[in-house]
Structure formats: C-alpha cells, structure tokens
N, C-alpha and C positions, 0 to 999 in steps of 0.2 A: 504493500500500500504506500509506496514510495509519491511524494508528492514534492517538488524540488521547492516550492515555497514556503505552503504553509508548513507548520512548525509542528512537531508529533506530543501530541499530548499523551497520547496512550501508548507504551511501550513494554515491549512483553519479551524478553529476551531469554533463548534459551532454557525455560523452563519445565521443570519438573516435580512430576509433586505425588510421593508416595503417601500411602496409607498401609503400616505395616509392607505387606508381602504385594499388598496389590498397589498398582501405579494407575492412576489416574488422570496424568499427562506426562508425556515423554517429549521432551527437546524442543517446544513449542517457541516459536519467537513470530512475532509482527508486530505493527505499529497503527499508530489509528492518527491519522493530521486533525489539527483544530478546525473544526465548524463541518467534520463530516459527519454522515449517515450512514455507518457501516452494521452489518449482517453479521453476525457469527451463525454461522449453519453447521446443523450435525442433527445425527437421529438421538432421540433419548437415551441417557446412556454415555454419551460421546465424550463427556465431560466438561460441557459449557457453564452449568454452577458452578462448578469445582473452579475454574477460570474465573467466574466473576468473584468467588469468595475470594482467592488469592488477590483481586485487585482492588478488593473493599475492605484489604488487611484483616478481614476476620481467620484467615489461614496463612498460613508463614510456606512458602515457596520450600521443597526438600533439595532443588538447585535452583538456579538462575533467578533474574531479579525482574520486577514489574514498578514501572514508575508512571504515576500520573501528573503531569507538569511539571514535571524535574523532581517529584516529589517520589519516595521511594513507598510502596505501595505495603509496605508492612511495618516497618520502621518509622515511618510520619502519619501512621494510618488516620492520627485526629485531625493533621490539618489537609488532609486527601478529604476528610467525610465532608469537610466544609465546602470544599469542590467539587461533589456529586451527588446524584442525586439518584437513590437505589430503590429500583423495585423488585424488593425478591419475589421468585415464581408463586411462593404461597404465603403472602405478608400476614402476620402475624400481630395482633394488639394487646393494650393492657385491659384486661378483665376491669366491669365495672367504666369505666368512660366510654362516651360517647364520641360517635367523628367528630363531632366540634372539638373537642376536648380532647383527642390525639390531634388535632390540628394544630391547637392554641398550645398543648401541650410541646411537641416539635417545632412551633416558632417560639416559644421563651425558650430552648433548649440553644438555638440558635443563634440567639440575641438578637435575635427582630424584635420589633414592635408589632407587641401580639394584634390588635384590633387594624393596623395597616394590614398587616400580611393577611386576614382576614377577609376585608375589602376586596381588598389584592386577587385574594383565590377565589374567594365568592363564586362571580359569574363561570368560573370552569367548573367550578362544583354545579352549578346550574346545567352546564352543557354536558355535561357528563350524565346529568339526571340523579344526582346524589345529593342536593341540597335540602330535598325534601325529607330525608333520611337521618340527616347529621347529628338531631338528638336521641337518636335511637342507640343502643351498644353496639360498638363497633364488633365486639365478636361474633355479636347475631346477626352479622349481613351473609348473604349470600357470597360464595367466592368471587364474581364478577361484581359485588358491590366492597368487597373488599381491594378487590385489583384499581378501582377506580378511587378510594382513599388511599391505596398506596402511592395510586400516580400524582394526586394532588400533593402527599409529601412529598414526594419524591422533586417535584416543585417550588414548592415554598420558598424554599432559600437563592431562587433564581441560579441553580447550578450552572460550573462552564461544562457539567459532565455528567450527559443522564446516560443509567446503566441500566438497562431492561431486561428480565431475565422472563423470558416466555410472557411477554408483555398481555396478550390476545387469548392466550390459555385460560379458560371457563369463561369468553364471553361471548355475547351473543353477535349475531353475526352484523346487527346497526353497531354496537360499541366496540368493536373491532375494526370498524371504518372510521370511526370517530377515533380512535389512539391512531389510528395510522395517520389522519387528517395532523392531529397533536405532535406527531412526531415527527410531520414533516415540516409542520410551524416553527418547531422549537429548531431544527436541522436550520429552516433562511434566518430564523433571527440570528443565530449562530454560534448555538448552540451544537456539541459536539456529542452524538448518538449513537451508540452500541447497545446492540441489543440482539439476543439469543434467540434462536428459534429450529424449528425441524420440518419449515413450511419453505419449499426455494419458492413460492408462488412471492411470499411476502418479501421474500429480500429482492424478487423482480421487481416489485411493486414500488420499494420506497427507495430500495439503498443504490447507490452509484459504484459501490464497493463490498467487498465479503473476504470471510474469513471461513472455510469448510473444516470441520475439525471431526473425526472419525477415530475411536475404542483409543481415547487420548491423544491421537496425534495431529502433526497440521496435514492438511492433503491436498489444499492450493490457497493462494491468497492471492488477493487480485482485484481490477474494476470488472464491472461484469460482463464486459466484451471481451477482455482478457481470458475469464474465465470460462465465458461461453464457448470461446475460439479451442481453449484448451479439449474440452469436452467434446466438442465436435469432430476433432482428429480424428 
C-alpha cells in the first residue's frame, strides 16, 4: 500500500503473534497512508481481530512491531486510544447504564465537554435510528443496536483513526448501507479507515485498497486493480 506522499499512519511490520503452541499471525507487514479507506479481507478464522487487538495495544506482538503515527502500538497504547477510534466485532457495555450514559460516560473519559460532544453526536444517533433508544440499557439492545452505539463511540472523540472490526456483522441490510455511506464520509473528511471483513463485495464497494490475510498470513496487498490484475492471471 505504498503511497509516495501521503504519510503511513498504520504500520504493521513483520509481525507475529503466538498463543502458546498455536500462531495466529506469521511475518505479516503492511502499511495503511493517512486519509485512506482500506479492506483487510480474510475468511473467519484468518486472524483479523487478532491484528486489530495487537494494534489497539490490548495484545503485545510475540515478534515485530505495529505503530500508529509514529506511535508504537503496545508500548504508547494510551496515547494511540486517543487517536482511534475502535469498534470491536461484539462491543461490549457497563451493566446498569444506559446509551446516553456510555456516551456521556466515554466523552468525560476523554476530556470533552460532555453536553458538546452530545450535541455533537446527537443527529448520527438520529441517523442511525438509535436516538430513540439511548435511555434504554445498553446491554439490552439488540447486537445491531449495539454495533450502532459502538460506532457513535467509536466517534466521539473525532479520531485520525477509525478501526472496524466486522463493522456490518448482525445488521440489517438498510444499516449496512448507512455505515458504508459513514465510512465513506469519515474516509473524504479525512479520516483514515480500516476495517475487517470476509465480504470482497464490501471492500469493492468502499475501499481503493486491501489487505487479504488467510490461516494468519499476508497473501496480497494492494489497490484493487493491483489486486484484481493479480487474481486474474
């Protein structure tokens, strides 16, 4: 994903990352340039969590190293979280609060100004169709009413770096148009976009770029004419 200008915010070098006896990425390296919209593709399985854990410093790498803006992705892990913005595949809340309240909650954590960054998110919570919801417990939503308060975190703090992990998994097929619409918004403001998936329909869709990753390892990396060309041989 070599890009001669912009500047590589996501850097994934030579990495490997055992559990015990099993390895769930071997010698993996690529690069993500600032304000793109790239694909990591692979089937279930492949080890695309594993890869986002390791870049969200929740896992420490068994070799090689991951940096998000010069920032060393396990080693600076607190001031990476302030530069991204994470939606894991099955987000997860505090028992007892309501979506307002993991909102308000995650901007004082922040240090926003909880009632701005409220304002602020409001109307996506509208577009989304969750606004009407927000006093309800967050644990009792639906998994697709939960994907849509992960995405508004994952928001809040106007990230240079949103991370998607199976973004569109449990939702319905309007609010899976409506994140792609999002994703491609946040991609021209210029914001910079990764995100996982086991659909090539969706990386045709949105991304200019991709990463294929198969039973841990890399298997092409590329824009998608690159890679279309390759597979077509």
């Amino acid at each position: 994903l070599c890009g001669i200008n912009p500047p590589m915010l996501v850097k994934v070098d030579h990495v490997t990352k055992s559990f015990g006896p099993k390895t769930a990425l071997k010698d993996v390296s690529f690069s993500v340039p600032a304000g793109q919209l790239c694909g990591l593709l692979g089937p279930n399985g492949a080890g695309k969590t594993t890869l986002f854990r390791l870049l969200m410093g929740i896992l420490k790498a068994t070799k090689g190293t991951l940096s998000i803006d010069s920032l060393d992705a396990f080693e600076e892990r607190v001031a990476v979280k302030r530069l991204v913005g994470f939606l894991p595949d099955e987000p997860i809340f505090y028992s007892y609060l309501s979506g307002r309240e993991v909102l308000e909650l995650s901007a004082a954590m922040h240090g926003l100004a909880v009632q701005e960054t409220m304002d602020r998110i409001y109307p996506l919570s509208v577009r989304l169709q969750l606004s009407e919801d927000l006093d309800a417990y967050a644990e009792d939503y639906s998994r697709g009413m939960k994907k849509k308060l992960g995405l508004l975190l994952s928001l809040l703090h106007q990230p240079k770096l949103l991370i998607l992990d199976e973004p569109t998994n449990g939702l319905d097929v309007e609010s899976t148009y409506l994140f792609y619409d999002l994703m491609l918004e946040e991609s021209q403001r210029g914001t910079t976009v990764l995100f996982s998936t086991h659909l090539m329909d969706q990386v045709a869709k949105l991304c200019s770029h991709a990463v294929i990753i198969n039973k841990g390892q890399l298997v092409a990396k590329g824009s998608l004419n690159e890679l279309r060309s390759t597979f077509d041989e």
